[in-house]
C-alpha positions as CSV (number, residue, x, y, z in Angstrom):
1,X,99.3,87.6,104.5
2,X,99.2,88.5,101.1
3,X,101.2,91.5,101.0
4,X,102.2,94.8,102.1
5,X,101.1,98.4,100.6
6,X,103.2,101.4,101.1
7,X,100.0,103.6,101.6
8,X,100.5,107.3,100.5
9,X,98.2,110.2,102.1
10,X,98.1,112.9,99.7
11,X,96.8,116.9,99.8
12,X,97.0,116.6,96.1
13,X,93.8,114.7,94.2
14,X,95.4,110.8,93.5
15,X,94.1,110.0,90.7
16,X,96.3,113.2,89.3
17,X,99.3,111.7,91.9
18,X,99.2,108.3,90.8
19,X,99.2,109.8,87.0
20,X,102.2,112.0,87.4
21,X,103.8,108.7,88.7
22,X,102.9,106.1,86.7
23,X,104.7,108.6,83.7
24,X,108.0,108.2,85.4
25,X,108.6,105.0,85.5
26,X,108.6,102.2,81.8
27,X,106.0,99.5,83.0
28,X,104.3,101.2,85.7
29,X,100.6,100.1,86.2
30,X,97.6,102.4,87.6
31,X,94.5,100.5,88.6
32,X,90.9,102.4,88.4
33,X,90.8,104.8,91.1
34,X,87.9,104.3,93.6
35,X,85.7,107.3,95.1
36,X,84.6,107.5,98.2
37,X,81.9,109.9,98.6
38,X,80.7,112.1,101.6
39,X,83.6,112.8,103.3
40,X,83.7,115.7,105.6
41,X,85.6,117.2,103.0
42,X,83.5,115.9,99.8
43,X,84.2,112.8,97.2
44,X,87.7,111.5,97.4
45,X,89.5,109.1,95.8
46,X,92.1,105.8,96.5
47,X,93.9,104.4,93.6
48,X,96.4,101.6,93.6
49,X,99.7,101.8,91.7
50,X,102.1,99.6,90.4
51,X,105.5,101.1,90.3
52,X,109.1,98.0,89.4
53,X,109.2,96.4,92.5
54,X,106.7,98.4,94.5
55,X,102.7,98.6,95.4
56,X,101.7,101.5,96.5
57,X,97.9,102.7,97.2
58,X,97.6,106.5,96.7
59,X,94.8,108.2,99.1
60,X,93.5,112.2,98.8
61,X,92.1,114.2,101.5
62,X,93.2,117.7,102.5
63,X,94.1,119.0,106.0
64,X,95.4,115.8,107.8
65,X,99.1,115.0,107.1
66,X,102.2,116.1,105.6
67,X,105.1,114.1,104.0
68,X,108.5,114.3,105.6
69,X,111.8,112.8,104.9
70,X,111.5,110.4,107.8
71,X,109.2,108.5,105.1
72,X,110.9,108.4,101.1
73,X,110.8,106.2,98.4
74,X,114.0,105.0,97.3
75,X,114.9,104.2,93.6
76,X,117.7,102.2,92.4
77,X,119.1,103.1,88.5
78,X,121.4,101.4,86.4
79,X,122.4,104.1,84.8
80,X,123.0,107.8,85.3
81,X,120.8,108.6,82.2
82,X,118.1,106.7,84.4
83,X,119.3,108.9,87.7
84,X,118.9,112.0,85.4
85,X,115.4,111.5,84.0
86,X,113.5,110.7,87.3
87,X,115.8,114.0,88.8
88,X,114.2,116.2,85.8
89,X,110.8,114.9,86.2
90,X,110.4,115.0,90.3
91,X,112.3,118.7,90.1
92,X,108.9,119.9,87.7
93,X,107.6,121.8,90.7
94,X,109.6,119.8,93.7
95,X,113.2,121.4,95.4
96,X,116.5,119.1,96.2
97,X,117.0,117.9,99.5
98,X,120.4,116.9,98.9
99,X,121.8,118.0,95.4
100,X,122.2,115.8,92.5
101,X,126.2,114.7,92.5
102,X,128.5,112.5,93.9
103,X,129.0,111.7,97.3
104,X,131.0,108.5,98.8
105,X,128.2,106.2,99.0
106,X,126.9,106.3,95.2
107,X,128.3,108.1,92.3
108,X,125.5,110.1,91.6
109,X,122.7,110.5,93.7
110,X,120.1,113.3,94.7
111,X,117.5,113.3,97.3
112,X,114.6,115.3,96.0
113,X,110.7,116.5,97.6
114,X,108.2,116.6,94.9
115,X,106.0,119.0,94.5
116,X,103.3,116.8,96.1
117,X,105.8,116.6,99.2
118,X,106.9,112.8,99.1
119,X,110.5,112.6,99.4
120,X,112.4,109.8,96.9
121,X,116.0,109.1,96.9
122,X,117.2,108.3,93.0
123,X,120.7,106.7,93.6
124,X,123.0,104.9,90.8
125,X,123.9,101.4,91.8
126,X,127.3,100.8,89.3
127,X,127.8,97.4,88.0
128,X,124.1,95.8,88.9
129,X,122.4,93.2,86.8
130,X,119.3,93.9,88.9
131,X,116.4,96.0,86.9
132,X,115.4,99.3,88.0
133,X,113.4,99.1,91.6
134,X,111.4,101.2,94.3
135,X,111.5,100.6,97.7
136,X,110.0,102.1,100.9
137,X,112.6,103.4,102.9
138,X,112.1,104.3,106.3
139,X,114.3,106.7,108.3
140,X,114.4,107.1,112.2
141,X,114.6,110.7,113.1
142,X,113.7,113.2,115.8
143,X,112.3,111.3,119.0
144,X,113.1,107.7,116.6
145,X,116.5,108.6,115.7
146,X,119.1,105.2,116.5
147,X,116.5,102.8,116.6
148,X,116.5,102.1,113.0
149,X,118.4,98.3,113.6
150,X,116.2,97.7,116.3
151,X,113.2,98.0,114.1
152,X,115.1,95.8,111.6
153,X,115.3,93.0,114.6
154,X,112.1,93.2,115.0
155,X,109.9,93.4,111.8
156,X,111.9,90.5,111.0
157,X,110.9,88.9,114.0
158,X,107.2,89.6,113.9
159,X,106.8,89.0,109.9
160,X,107.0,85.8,108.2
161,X,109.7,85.7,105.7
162,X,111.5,88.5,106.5
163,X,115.2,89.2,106.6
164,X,117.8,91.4,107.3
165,X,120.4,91.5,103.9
166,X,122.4,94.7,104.6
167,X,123.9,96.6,107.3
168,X,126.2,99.9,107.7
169,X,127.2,101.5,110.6
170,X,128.2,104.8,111.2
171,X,131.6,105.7,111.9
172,X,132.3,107.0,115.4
173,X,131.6,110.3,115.1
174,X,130.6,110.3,111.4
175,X,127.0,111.5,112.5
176,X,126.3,114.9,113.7
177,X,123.4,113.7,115.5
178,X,125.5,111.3,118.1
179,X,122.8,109.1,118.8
180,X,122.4,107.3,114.9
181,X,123.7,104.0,114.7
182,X,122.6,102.9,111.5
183,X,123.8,104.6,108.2
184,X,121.9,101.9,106.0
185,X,119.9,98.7,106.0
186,X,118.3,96.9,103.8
187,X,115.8,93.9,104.1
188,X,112.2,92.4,103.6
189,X,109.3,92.4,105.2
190,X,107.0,89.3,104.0
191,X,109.0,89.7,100.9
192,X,109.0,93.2,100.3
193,X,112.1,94.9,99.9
194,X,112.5,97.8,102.7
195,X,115.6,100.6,103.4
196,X,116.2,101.5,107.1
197,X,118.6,104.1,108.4
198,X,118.8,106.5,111.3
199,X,118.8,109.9,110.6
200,X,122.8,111.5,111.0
201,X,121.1,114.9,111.5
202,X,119.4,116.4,114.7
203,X,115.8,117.2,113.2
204,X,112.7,117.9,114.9
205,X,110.2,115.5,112.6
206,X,109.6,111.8,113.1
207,X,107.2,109.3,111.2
208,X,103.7,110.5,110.7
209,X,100.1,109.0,109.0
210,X,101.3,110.5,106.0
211,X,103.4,107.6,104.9
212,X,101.8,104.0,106.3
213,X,102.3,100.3,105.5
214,X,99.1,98.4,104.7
215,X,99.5,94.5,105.5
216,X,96.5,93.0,103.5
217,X,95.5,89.9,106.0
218,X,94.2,86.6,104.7
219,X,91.8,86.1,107.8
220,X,91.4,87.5,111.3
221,X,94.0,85.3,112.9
222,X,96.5,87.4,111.4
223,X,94.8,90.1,111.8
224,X,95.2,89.4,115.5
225,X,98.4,88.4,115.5
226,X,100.0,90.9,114.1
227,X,97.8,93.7,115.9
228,X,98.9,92.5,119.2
229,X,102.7,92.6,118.2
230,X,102.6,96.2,116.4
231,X,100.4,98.4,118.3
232,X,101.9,99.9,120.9
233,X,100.2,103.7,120.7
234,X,96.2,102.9,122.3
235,X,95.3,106.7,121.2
236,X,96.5,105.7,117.4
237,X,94.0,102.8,117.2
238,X,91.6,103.6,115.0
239,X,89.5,101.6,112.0
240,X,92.7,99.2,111.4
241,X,95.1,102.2,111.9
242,X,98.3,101.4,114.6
243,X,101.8,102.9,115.4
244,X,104.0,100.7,116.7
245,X,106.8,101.0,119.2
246,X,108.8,103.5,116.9
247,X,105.7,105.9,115.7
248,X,105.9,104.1,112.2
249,X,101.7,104.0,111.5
250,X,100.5,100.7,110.1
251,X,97.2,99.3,108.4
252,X,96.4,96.2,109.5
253,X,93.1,95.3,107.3
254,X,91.8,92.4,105.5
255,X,93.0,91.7,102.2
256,X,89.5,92.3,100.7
257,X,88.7,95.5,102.7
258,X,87.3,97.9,99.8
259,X,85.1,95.0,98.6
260,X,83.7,94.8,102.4
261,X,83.4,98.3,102.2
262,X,82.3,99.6,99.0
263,X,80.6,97.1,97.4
264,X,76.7,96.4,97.5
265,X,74.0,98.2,97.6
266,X,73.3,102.0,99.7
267,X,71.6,100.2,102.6
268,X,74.7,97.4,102.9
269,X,77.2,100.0,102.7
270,X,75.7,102.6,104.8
271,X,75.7,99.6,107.5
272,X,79.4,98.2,107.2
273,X,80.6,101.7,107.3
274,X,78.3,102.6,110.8
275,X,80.0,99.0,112.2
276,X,83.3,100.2,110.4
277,X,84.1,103.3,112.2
278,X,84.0,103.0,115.4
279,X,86.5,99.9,115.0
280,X,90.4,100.0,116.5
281,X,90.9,96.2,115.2
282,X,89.0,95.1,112.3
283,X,86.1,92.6,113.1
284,X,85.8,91.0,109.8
285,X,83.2,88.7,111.1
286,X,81.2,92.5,112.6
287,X,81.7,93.8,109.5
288,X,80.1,90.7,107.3
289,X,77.1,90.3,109.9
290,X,76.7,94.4,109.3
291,X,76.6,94.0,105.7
292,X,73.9,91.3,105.6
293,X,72.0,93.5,107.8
């Protein structure tokens, strides 16, 4: 596969999202956003960002889905002056989840919700060579909670090149929620760097569309493969959309999906999309016979 996407669905317009973003962070790269028009809710818009150590493909359209800590983006600083800037700029109309400080795991640390409602998790790492980096982080609450290591087991198992590189327990009975195992994990999935924890808190939320992974398939072997060991939800199947066995939602879609898509004349595209949306599993080979009409 060529890689994964942490796929972000926004209220909020993205090309405004991924703008706000792309200010935060020395380097970051913001590709030209693509508009998809005649939606039930009007023209929308998909644009991909490059944030250090991190792809991510912002989406807008209103109404569906709303960010929750279960799904965060979490940001490793060398410094506390890097801490401090990203806390000032994500605090410009977003509230603290858990208050910019100390705490036993990191010297200083906060847990902020933007005011677009994506959760990140700014912590200093003391003493790292390593440049500043955002990773995905995925944490198993509410009907998930204490399966966190289990997922870990398993993406590793069903991904090429993956690996688990860090693991901490909680203590016994250092989680109020009795049923959380895993305090932190780290690892990658084909490559990509990934946190996983259980939630120490009773909450009521879980994983939602909101916050997806988009594997971008070379070819529809892997589409298949990797469709049969991931979905695990029939009702959830729907135009390359899955959730697997721990509600996490995937995208499992050919690498060159928007070309299929939204590329070629009226009469091509207003075929590929009829073929397109009544798909659970993408049919590249449907979709290409579609296009040529």
């Amino acid at each position: 596969m060529k890689t994964i996407k942490t796929y972000l669905w926004f209220d909020s317009d993205a090309v405004e999202v991924a703008q706000t973003y792309a200010g935060m962070f020395q380097g970051a790269q913001m590709g030209s956003p693509l508009i998809m028009r005649g939606t039930p809710q009007g023209d929308t818009a998909a644009v991909d960002l490059r944030l250090p150590g991190l792809d991510i493909l912002a989406f807008s359209l209103s109404g569906y889905f709303k960010f929750n800590p279960a799904g965060s983006l979490f940001v490793s600083c060398r410094t506390k002056e890097e801490v401090d800037h990203l806390h000032r700029r994500l605090m410009e109309g977003g509230r603290e989840l858990m208050p910019l400080g100390a705490y036993p795991f990191s010297p200083w640390y906060a847990w902020v919700e933007d005011k677009y409602g994506l959760s990140w998790q700014i912590i200093l790492i003391e003493g790292t060579k390593s440049e500043l980096s955002v990773r995905p982080a995925l944490m198993f609450s509410g009907v998930a909670t204490g399966r966190a290591e289990e997922a870990m087991d398993f993406y590793a198992s069903v991904f090429p090149g993956s690996e688990a590189i860090q693991k901490s327990h909680y203590e016994e009975g250092g989680a109020p929620d009795k049923r959380a195992k895993l305090a932190h994990g780290s690892m990658t999935i084909n490559g990509v760097p990934f946190i996983l924890q259980d939630n120490g808190m009773p909450v009521d939320y879980t994983f939602n569309e909101a916050f997806s992974l988009m594997v971008l398939c070379f070819d529809q072997a892997e589409i298949d493969r990797l469709w049969a060991a991931l979905s695990h939800v029939p009702e959830a199947e729907q135009c390359g959309w899955l959730k697997d066995k721990f509600g996490v939602s995937w995208q499992i879609v050919p690498h060159n999906l928007y070309d299929i898509l939204f590329t070629g004349t009226k009469e091509e595209i207003a075929r590929v999309t009829e073929a397109f949306m009544p798909m659970k599993k993408i049919d590249i080979a449907a979709l290409e016979k579609a296009k040529r009409g």
